[in-house]
C-alpha positions as CSV (number, residue, x, y, z in Angstrom):
1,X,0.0,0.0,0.0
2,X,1.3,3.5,-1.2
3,X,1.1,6.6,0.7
4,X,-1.2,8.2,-1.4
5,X,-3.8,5.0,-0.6
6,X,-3.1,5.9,3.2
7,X,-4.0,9.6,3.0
8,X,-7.1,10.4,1.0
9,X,-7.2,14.6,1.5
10,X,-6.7,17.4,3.6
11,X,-10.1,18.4,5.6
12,X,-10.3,21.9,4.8
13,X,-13.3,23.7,7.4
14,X,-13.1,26.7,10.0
15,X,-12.2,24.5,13.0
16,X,-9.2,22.7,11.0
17,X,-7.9,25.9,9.8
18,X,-8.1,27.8,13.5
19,X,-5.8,24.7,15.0
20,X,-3.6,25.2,12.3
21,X,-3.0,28.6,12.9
22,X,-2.7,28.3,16.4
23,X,-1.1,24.7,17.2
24,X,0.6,23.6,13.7
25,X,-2.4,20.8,13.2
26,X,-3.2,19.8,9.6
27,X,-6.6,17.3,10.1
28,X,-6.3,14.9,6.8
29,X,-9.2,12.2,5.9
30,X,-7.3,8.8,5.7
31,X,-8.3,4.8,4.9
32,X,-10.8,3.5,7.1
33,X,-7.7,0.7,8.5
34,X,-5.0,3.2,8.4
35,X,-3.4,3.6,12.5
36,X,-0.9,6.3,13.8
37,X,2.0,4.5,12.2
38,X,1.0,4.3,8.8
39,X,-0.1,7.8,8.7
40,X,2.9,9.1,10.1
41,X,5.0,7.0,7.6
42,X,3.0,8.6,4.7
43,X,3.2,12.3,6.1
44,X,7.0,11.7,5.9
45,X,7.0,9.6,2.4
46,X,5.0,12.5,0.4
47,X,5.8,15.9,2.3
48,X,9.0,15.0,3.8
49,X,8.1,16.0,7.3
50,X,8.3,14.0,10.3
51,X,5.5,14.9,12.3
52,X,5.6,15.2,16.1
53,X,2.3,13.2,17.0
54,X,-0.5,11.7,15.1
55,X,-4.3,11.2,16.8
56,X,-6.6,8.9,14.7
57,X,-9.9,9.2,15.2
58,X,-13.5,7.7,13.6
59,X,-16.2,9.8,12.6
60,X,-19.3,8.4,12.7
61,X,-22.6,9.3,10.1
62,X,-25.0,11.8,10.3
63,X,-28.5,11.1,9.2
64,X,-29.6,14.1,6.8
65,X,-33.1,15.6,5.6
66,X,-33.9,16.5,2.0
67,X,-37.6,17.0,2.3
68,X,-39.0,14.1,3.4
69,X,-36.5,12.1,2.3
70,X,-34.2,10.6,5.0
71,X,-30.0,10.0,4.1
72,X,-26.9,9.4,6.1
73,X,-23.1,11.1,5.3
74,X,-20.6,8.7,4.8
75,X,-18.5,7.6,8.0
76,X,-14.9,8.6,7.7
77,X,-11.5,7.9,9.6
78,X,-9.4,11.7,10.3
79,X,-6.2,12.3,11.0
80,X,-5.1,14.7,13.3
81,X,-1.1,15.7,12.6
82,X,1.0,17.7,14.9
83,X,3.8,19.3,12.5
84,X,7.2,20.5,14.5
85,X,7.8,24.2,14.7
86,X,9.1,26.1,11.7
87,X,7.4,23.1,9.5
88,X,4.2,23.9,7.7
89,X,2.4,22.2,4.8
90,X,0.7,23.9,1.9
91,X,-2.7,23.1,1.1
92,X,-3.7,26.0,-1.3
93,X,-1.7,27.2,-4.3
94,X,0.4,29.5,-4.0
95,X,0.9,30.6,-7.6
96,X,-0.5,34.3,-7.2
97,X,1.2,35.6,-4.6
């Protein structure tokens, strides 16, 4: 299994953002069997960081209303990834700056 099966994308919302300002968190969706070790092997692999600790957590499904039609989200596995200081991680481009 590669890295890039291990990590599926970055979870971009208001909360993630604030603890990466503040704390150096990035919060990543991964593989629903991925554990701390596998994530923190494919941090390093594809952005060459070694990250200083890695929480793993499930996130369950939501049920949803359309009208009177009743859904659930899909149920996900995050990643929580504490980066050293001075390290960061770009997840927007960068192009026009």
């Amino acid at each position: 299994m590669s890295a890039r099966d291990v990590i599926i994308r970055p979870i971009i919302t208001e909360k993630s953002m604030r603890e990466n300002a503040e704390d150096n968190k990035i919060v990543f969706e991964v593989k629903k069997g991925a554990n701390k070790t596998e994530v923190a092997q494919a941090i390093k692999e594809i952005y060459n960081i070694v990250p200083e600790k890695v929480n793993v957590l499930n996130v369950r499904p939501k049920a949803k209303r359309m009208g009177r039609y009743v859904g659930k989200t899909s149920a996900m596995r995050k990643a929580i990834v504490k980066l050293p200081e001075g390290q960061d991680i770009s997840l927007f481009n960068d192009e026009n700056k």
